[in-house]
N, CA and C atoms of all chains as a GROMACS GRO file, in nm:
protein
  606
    1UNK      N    1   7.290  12.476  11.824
    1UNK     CA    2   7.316  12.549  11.950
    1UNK      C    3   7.312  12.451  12.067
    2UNK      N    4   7.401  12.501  12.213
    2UNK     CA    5   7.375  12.440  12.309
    2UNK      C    6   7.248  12.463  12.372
    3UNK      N    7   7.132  12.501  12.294
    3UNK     CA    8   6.991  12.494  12.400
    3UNK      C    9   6.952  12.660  12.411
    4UNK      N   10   7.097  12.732  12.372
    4UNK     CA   11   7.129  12.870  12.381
    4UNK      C   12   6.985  12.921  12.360
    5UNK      N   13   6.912  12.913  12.236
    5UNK     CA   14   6.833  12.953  12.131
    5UNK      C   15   6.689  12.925  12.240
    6UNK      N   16   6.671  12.874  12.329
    6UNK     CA   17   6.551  12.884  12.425
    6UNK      C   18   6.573  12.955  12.511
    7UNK      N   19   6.664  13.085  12.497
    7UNK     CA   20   6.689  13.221  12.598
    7UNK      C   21   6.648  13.368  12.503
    8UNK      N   22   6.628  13.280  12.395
    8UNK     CA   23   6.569  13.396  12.312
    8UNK      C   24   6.470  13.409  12.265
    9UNK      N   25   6.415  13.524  12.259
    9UNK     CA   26   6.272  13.540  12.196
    9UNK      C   27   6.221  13.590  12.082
   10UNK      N   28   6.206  13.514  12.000
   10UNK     CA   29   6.168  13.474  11.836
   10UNK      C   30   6.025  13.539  11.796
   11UNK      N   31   5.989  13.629  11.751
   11UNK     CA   32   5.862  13.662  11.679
   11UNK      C   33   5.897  13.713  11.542
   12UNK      N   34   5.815  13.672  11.417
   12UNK     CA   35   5.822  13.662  11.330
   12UNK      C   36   5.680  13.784  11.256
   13UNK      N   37   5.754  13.904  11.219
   13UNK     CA   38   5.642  13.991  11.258
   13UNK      C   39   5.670  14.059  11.074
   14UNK      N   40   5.611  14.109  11.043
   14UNK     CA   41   5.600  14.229  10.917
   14UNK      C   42   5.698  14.342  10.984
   15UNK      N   43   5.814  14.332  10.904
   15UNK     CA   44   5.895  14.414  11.000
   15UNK      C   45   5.901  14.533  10.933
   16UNK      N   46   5.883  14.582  10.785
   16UNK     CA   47   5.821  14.695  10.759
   16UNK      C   48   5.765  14.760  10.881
   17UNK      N   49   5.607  14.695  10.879
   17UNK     CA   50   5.519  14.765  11.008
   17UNK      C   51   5.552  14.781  11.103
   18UNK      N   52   5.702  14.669  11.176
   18UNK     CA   53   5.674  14.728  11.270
   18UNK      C   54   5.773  14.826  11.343
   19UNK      N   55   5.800  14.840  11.232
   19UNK     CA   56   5.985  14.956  11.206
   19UNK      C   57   5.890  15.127  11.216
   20UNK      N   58   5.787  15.104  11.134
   20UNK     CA   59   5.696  15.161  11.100
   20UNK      C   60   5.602  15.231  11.216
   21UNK      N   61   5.567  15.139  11.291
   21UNK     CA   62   5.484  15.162  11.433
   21UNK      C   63   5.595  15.219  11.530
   22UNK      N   64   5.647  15.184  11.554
   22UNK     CA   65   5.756  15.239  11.674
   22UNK      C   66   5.892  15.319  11.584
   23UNK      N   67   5.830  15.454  11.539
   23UNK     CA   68   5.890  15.531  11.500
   23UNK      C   69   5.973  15.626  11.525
   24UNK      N   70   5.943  15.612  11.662
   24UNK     CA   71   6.037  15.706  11.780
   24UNK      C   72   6.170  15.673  11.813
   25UNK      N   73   6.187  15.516  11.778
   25UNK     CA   74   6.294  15.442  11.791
   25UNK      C   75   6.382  15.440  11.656
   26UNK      N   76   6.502  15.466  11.690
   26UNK     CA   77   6.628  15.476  11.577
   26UNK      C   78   6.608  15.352  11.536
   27UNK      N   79   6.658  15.338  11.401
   27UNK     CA   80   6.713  15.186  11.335
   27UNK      C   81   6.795  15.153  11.284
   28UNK      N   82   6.894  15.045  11.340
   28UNK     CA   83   7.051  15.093  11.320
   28UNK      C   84   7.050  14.956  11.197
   29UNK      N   85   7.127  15.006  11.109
   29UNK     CA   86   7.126  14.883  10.990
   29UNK      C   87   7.291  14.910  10.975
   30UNK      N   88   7.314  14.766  10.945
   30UNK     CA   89   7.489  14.729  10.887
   30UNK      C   90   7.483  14.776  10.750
   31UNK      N   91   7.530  14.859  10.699
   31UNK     CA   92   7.600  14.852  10.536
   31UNK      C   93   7.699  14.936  10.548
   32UNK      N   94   7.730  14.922  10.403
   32UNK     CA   95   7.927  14.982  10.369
   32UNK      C   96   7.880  15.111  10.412
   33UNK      N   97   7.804  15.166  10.360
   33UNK     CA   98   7.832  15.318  10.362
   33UNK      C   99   7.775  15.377  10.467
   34UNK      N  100   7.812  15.315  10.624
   34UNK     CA  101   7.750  15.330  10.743
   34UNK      C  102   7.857  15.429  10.752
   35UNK      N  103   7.844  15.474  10.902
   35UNK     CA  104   7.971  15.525  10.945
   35UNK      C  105   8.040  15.403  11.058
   36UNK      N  106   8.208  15.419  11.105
   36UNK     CA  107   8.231  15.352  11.195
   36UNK      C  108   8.216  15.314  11.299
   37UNK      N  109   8.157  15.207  11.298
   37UNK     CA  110   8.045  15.153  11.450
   37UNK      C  111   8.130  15.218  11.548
   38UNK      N  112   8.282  15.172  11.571
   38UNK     CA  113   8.313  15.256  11.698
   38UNK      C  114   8.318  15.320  11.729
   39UNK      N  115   8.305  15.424  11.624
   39UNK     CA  116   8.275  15.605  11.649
   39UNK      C  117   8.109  15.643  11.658
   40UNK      N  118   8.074  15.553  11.646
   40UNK     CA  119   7.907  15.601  11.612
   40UNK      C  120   7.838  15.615  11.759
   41UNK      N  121   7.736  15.730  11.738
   41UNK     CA  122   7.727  15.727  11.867
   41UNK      C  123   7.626  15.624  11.887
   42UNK      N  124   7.592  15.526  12.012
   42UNK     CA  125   7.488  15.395  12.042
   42UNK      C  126   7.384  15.414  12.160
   43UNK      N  127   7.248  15.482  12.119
   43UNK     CA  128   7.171  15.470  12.218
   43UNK      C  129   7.150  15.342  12.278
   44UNK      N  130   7.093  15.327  12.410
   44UNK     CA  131   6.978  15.234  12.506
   44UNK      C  132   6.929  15.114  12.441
   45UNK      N  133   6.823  15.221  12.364
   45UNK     CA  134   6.709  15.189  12.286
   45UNK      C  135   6.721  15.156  12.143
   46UNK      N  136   6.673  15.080  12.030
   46UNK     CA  137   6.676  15.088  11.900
   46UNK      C  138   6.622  14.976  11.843
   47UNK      N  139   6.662  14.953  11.748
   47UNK     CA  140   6.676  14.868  11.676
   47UNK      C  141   6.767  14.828  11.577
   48UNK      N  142   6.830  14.690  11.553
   48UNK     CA  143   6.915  14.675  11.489
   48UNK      C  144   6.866  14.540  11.331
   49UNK      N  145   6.943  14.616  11.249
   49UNK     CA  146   6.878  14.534  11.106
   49UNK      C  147   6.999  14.462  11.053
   50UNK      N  148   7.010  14.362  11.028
   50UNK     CA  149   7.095  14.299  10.961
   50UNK      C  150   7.011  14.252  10.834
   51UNK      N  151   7.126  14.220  10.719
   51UNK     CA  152   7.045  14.222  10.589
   51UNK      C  153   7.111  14.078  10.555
   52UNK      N  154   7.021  14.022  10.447
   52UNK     CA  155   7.068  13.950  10.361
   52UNK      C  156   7.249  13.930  10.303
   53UNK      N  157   7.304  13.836  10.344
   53UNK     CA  158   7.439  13.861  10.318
   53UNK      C  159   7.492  13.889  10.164
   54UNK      N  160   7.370  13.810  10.064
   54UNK     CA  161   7.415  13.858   9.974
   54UNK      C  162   7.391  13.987   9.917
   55UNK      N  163   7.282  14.019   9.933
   55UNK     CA  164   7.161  14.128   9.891
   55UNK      C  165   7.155  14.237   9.986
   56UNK      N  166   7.215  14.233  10.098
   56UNK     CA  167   7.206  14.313  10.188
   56UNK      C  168   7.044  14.380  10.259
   57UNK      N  169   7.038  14.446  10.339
   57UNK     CA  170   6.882  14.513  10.342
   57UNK      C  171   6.821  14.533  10.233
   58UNK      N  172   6.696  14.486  10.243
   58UNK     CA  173   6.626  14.535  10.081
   58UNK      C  174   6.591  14.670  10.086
   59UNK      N  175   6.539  14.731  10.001
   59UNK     CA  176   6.537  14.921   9.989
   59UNK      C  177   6.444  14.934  10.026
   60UNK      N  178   6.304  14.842  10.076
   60UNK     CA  179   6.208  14.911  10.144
   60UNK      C  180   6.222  14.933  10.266
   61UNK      N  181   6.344  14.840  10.377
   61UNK     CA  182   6.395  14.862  10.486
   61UNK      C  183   6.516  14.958  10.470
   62UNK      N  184   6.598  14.929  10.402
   62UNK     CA  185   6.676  15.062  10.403
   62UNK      C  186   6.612  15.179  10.405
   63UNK      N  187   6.474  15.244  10.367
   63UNK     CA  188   6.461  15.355  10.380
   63UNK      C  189   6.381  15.388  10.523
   64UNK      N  190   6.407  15.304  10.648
   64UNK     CA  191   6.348  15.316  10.748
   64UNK      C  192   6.444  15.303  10.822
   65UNK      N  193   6.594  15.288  10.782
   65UNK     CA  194   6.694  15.291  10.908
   65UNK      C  195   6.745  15.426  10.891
   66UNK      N  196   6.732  15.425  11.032
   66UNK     CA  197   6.799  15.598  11.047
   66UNK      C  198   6.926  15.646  11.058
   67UNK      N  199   7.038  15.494  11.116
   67UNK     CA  200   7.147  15.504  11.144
   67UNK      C  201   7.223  15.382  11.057
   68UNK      N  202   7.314  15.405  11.001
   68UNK     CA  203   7.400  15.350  10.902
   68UNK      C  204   7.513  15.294  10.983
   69UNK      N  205   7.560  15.190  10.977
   69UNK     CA  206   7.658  15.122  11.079
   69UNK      C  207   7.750  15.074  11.022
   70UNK      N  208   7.841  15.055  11.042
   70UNK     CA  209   7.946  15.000  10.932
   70UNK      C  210   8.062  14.941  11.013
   71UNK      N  211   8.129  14.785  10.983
   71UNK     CA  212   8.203  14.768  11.058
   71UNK      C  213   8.364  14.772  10.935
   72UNK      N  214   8.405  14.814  11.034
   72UNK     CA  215   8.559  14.837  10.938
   72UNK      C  216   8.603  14.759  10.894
   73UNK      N  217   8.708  14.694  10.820
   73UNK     CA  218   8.828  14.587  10.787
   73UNK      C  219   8.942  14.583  10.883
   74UNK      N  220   8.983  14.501  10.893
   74UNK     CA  221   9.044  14.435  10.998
   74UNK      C  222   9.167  14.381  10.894
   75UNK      N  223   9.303  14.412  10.884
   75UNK     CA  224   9.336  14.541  10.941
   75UNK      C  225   9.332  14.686  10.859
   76UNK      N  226   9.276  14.796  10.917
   76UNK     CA  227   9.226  14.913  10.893
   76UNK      C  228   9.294  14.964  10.747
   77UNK      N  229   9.208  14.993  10.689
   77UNK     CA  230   9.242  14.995  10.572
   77UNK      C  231   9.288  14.904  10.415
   78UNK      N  232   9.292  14.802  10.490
   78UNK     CA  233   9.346  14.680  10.442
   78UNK      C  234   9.233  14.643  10.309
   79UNK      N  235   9.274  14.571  10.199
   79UNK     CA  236   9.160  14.549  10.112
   79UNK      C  237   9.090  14.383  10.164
   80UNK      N  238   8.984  14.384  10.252
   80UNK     CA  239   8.924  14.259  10.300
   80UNK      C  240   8.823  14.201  10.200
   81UNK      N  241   8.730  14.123  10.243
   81UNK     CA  242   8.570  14.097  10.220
   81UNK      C  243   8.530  14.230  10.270
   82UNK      N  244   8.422  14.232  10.120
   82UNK     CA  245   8.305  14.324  10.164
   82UNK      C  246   8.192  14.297  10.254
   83UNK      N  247   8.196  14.190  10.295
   83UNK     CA  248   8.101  14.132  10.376
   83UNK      C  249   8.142  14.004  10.468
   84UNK      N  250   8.091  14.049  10.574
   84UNK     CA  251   8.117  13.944  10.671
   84UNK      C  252   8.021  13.833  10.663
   85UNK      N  253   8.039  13.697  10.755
   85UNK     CA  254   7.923  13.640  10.737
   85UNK      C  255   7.818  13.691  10.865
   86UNK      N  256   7.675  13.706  10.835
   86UNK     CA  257   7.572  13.784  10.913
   86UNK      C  258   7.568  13.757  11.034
   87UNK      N  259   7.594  13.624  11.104
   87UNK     CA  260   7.587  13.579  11.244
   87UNK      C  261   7.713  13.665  11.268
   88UNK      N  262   7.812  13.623  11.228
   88UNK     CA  263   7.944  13.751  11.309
   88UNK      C  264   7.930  13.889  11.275
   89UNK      N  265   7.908  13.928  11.188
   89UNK     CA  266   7.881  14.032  11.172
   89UNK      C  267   7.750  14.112  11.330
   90UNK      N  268   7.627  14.085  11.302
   90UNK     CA  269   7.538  14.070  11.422
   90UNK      C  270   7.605  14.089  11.598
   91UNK      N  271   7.723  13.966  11.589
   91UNK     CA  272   7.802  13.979  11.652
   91UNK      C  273   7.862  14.070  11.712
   92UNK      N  274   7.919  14.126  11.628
   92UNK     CA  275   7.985  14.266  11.656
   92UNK      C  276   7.936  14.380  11.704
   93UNK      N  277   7.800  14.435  11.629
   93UNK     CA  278   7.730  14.480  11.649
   93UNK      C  279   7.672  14.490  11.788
   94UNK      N  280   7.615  14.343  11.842
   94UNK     CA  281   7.568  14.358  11.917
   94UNK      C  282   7.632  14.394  12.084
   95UNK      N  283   7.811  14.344  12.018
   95UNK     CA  284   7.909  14.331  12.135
   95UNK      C  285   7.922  14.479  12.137
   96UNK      N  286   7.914  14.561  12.007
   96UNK     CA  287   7.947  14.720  12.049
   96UNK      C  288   7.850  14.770  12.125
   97UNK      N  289   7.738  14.761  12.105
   97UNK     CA  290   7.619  14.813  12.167
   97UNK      C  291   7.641  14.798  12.338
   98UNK      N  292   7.643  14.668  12.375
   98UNK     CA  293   7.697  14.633  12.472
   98UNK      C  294   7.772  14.679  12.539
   99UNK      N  295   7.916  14.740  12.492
   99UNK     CA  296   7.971  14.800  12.543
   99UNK      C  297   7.981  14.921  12.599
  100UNK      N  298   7.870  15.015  12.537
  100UNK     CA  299   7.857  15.134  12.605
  100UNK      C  300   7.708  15.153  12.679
  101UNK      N  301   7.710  15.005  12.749
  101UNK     CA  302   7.617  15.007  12.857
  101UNK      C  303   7.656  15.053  12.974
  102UNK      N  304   8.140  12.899  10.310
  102UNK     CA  305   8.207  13.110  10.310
  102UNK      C  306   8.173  13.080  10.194
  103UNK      N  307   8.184  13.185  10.123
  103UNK     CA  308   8.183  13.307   9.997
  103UNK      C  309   8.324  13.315   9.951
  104UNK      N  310   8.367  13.271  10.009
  104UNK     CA  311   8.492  13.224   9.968
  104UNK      C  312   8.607  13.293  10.026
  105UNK      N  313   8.575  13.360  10.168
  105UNK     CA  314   8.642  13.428  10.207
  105UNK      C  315   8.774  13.371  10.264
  106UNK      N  316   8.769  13.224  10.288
  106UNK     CA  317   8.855  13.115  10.375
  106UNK      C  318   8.971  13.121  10.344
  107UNK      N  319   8.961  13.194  10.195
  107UNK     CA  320   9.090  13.210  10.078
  107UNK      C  321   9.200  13.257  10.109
  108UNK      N  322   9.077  13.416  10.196
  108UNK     CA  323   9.177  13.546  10.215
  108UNK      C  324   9.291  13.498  10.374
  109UNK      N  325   9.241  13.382  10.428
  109UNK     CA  326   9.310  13.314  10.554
  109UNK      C  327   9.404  13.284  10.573
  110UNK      N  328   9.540  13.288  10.604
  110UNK     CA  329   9.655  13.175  10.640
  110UNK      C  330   9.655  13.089  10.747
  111UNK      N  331   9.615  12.941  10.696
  111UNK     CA  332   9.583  12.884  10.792
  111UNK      C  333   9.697  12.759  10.835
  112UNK      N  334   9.766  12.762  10.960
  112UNK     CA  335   9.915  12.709  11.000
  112UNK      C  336   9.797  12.612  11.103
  113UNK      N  337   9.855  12.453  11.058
  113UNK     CA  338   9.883  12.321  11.131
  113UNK      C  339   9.975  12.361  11.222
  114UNK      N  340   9.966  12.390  11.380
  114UNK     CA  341  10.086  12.321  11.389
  114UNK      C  342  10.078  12.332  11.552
  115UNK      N  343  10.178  12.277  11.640
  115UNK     CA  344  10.157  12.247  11.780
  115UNK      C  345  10.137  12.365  11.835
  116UNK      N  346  10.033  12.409  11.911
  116UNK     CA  347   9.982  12.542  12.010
  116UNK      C  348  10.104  12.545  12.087
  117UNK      N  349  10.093  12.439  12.180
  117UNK     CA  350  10.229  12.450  12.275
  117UNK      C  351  10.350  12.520  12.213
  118UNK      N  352  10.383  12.441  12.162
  118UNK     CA  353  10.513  12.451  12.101
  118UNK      C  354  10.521  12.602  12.021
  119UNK      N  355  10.414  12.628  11.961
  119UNK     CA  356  10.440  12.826  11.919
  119UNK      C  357  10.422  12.849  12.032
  120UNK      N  358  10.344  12.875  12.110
  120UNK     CA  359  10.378  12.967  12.220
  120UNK      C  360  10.495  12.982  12.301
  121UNK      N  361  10.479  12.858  12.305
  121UNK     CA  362  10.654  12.875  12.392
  121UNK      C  363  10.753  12.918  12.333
  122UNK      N  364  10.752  12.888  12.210
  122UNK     CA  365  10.848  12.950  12.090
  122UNK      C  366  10.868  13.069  12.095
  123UNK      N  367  10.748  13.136  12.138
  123UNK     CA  368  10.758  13.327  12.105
  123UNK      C  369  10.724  13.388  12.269
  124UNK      N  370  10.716  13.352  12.347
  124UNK     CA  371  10.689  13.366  12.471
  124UNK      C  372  10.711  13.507  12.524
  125UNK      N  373  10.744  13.643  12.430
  125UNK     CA  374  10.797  13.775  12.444
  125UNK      C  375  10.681  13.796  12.422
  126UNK      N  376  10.572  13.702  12.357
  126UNK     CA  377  10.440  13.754  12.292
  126UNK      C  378  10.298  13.751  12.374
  127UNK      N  379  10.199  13.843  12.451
  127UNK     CA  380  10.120  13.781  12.508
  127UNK      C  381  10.001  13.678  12.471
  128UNK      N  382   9.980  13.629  12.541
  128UNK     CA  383   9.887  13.537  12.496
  128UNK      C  384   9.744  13.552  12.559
  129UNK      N  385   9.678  13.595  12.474
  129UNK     CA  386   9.504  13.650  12.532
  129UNK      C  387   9.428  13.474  12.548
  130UNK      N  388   9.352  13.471  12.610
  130UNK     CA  389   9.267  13.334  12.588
  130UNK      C  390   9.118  13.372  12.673
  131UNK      N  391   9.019  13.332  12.577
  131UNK     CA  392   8.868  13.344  12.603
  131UNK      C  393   8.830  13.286  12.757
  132UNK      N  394   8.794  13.381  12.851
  132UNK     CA  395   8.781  13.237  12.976
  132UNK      C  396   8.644  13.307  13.076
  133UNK      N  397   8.597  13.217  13.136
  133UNK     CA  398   8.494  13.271  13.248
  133UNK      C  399   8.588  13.397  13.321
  134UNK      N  400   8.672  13.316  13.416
  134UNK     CA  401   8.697  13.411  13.516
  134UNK      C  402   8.845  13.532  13.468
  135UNK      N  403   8.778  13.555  13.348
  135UNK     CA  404   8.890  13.678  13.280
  135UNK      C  405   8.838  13.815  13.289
  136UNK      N  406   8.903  13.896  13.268
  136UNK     CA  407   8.921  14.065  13.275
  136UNK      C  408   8.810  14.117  13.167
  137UNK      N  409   8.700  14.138  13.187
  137UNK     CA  410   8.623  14.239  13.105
  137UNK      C  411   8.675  14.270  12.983
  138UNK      N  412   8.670  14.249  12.906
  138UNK     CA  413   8.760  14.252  12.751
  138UNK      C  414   8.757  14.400  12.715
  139UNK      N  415   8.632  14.474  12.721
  139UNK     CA  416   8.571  14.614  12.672
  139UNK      C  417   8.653  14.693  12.820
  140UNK      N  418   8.705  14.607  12.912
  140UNK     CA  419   8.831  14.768  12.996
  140UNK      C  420   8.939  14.685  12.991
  141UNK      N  421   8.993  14.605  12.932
  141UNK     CA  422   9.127  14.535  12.915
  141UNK      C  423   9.221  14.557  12.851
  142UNK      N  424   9.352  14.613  12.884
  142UNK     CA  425   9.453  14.663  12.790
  142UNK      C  426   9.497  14.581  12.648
  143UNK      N  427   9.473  14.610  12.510
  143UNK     CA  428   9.458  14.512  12.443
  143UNK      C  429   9.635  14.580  12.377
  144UNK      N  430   9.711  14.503  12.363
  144UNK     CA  431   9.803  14.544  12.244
  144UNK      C  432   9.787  14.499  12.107
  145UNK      N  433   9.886  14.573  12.051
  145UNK     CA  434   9.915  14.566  11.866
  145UNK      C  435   9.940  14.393  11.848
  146UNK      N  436  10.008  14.330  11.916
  146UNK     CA  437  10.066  14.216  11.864
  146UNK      C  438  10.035  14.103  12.048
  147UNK      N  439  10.012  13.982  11.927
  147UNK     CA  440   9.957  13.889  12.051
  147UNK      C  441   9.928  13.771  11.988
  148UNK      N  442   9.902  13.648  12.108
  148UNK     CA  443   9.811  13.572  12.028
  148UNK      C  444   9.673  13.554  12.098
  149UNK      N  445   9.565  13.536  11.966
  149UNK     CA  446   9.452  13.495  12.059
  149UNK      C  447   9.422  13.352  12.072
  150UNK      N  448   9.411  13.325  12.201
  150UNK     CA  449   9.375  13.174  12.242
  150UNK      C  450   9.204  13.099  12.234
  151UNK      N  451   9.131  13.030  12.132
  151UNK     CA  452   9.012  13.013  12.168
  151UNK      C  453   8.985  12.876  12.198
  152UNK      N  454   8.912  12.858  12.291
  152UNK     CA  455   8.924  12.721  12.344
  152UNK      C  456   8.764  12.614  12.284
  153UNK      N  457   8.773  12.514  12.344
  153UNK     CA  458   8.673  12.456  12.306
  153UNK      C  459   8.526  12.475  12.356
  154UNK      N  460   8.403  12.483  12.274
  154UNK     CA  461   8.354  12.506  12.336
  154UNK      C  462   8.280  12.437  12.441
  155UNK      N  463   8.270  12.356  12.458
  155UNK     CA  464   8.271  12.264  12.573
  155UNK      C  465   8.341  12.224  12.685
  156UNK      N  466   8.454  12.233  12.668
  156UNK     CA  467   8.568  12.234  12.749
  156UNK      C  468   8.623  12.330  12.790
  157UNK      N  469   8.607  12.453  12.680
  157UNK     CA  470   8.734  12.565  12.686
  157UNK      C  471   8.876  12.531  12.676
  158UNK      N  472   8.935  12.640  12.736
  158UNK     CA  473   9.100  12.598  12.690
  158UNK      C  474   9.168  12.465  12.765
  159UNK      N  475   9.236  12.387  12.691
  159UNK     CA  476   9.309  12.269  12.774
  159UNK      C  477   9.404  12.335  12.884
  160UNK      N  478   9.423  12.241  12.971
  160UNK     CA  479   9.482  12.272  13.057
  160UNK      C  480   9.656  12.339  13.051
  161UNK      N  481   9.682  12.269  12.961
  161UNK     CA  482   9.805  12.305  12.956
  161UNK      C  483   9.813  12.392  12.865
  162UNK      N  484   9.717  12.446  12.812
  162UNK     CA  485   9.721  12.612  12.718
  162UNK      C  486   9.716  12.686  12.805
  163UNK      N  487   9.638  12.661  12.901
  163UNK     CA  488   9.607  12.769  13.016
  163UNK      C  489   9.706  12.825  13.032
  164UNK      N  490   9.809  12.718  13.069
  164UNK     CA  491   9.928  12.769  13.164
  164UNK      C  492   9.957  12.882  13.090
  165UNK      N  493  10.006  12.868  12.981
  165UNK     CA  494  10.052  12.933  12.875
  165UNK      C  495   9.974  13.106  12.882
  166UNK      N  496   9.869  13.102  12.924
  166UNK     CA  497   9.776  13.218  12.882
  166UNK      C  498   9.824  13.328  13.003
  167UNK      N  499   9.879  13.431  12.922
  167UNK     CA  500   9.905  13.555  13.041
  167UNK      C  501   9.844  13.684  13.054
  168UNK      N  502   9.706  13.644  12.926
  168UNK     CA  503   9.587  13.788  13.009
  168UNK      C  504   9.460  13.647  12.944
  169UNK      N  505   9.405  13.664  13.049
  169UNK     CA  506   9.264  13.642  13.042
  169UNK      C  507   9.122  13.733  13.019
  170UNK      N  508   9.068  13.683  12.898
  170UNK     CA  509   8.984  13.805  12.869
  170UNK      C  510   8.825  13.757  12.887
  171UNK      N  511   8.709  13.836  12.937
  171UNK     CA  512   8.605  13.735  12.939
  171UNK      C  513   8.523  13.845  12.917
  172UNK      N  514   8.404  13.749  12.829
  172UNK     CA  515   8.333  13.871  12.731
  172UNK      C  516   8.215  13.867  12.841
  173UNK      N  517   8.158  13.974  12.885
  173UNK     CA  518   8.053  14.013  12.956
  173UNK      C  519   7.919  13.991  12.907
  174UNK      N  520   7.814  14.007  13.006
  174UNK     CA  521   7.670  13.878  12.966
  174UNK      C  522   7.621  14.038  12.938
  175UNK      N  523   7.521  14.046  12.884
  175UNK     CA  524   7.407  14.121  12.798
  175UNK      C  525   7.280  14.092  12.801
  176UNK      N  526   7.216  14.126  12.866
  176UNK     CA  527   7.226  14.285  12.927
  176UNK      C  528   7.310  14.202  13.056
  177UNK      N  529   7.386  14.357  13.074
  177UNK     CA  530   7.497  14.347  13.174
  177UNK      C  531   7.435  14.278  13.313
  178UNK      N  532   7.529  14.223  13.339
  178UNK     CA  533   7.477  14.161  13.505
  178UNK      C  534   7.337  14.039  13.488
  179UNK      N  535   7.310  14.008  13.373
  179UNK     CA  536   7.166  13.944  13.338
  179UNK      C  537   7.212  13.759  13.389
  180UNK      N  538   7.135  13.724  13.363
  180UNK     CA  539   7.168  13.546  13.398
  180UNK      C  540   7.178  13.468  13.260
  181UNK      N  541   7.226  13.463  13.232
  181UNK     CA  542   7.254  13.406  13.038
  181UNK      C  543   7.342  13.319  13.034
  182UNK      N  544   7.343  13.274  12.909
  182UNK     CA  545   7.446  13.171  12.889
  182UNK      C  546   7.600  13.175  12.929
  183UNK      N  547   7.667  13.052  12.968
  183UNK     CA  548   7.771  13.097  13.011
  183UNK      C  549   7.863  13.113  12.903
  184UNK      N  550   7.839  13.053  12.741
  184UNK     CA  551   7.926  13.048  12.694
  184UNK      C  552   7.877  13.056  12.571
  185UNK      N  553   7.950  13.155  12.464
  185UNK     CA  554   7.930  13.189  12.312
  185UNK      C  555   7.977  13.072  12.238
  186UNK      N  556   7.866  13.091  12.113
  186UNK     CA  557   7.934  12.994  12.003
  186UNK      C  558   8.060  13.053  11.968
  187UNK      N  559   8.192  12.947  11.958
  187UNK     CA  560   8.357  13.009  11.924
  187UNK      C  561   8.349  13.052  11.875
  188UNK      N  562   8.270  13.095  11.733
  188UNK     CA  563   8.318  13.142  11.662
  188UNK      C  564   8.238  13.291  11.646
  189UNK      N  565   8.133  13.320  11.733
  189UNK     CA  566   8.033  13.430  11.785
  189UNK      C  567   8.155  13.500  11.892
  190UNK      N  568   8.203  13.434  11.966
  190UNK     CA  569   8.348  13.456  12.074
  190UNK      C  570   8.486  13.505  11.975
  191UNK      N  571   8.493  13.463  11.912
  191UNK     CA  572   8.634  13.498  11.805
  191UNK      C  573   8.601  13.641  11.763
  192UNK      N  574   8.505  13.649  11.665
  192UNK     CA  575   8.428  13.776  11.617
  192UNK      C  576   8.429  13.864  11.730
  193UNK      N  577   8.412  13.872  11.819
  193UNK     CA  578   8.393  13.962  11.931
  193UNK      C  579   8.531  14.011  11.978
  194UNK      N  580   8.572  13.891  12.011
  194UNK     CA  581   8.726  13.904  12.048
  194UNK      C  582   8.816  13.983  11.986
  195UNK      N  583   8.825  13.957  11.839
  195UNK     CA  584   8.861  14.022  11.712
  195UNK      C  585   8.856  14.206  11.705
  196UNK      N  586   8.709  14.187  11.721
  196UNK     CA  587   8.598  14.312  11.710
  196UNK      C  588   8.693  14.441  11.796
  197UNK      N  589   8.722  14.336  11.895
  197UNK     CA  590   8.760  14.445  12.049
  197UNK      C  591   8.905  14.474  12.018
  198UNK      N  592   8.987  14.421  11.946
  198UNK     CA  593   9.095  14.440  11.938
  198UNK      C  594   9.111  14.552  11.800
  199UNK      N  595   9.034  14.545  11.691
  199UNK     CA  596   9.047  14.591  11.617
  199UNK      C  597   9.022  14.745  11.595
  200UNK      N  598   8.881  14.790  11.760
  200UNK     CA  599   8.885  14.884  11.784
  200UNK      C  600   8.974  14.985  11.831
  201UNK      N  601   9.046  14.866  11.869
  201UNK     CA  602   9.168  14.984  11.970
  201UNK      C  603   9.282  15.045  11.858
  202UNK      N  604   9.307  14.968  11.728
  202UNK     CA  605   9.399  14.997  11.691
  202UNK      C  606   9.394  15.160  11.596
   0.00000   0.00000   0.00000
């Protein structure tokens, strides 16, 4: 990175617990069988899970996301990768969220 | 990759010289002082321009570029970096276009 990475703030926490503790808050996780991020509706507030690219979320976090996210193929319908790589993927995600600020 | 590089067609060949070649075609390019990408009229067919990241686009691509698109800081209005990793910028870029279709 250009230095980028000292604008962000890194804690390295039991994320079970702490998905767990702040339960009031949605948890938006990437997999196939999300619905379409651009249709989905995007609170404020949340949290967002990205998984293992190969392995995807493991099933003890999958059963703590509340919202299923899914980014489409490009072009729609088209037979792509099932998986993006996680930094772009993240990406996307985070640019949709963004957008309905 | 995972081997996705596969699914790519990837063309050598002079920027200049395609663009000018197809010049009926617009030409989007990543820039500071561009149009909000998330309210920017995106069409079906185009090219996207991504520049360096250090430099951004050369000068004489510029010329070439007839919508300028610029991805907005997060949280909105915040003081952040001025500039995405390209390929964090492509993904996004991508992202926004793919929604519209």
């Amino acid at each position: 990175t250009m230095g980028a990475i000292a604008r962000v703030n890194v804690h390295y926490v039991d994320l079970k617990d702490l998905l767990t503790k702040n339960s009031s808050l949605p948890v938006f996780g990437a997999l196939l069988e999300g619905e379409n991020i651009y249709e989905a509706k995007l609170p404020k507030n949340g949290f967002i899970v990205m998984g293992n690219e190969g392995k995807g979320i493991s099933h003890d976090i999958q059963k703590l996301v509340t919202h299923k996210l899914f980014i489409p193929n490009y072009p729609a319908n088209a037979q792509t990768s099932e998986s993006l790589n996680v930094a772009l993927a993240a990406a996307i995600v985070c640019s949709e969220f963004r957008r309905r600020v």
